[in-house]
C-alpha positions, 0 to 999 in steps of 0.5 A: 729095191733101188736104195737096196741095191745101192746100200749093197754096192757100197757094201760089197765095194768097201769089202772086196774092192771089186773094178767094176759092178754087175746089175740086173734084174730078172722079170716073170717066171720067164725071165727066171723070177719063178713067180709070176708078177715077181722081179728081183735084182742080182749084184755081183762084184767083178774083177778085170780078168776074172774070167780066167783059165780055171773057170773058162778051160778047166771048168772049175770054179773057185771060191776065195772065201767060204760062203758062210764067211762072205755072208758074215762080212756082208751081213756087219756091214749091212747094219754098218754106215760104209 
């Protein structure tokens, strides 16, 4: 799990440059895992200030690129040495 979560920071930093990397990981259906003795990882980008009016005041997300072209980019450069 560790040697994917690398290879996915090296991925998503090469792609979108973000300031700085979010990590974490979620333990038992409590924790949100859904099943019982199942853990998976979340990694996300993030940017300084990316906590901006829009999302904060307007309550409004917004989307810099349609999903289905982040999960293109993302998925050539998983088969690629970044």
């Amino acid at each position: 799990m560790m040697v994917l979560t690398q290879r996915m920071e090296a991925v998503l930093r090469a792609l979108y440059r973000p300031d700085g990397i979010n990590l974490g990981m979620n333990i038992g259906k409590a924790a949100g895992a859904g099943v019982a003795g199942h853990i998976h990882m979340h990694i996300l980008p993030r940017w300084i200030a990316d906590a901006n009016f829009i999302s904060v005041i307007g309550e409004t997300r917004v989307m810099p690129e349609a999903l289905d072209v982040t999960w293109e980019r993302i998925r050539k450069a998983m088969g690629q040495d970044l």
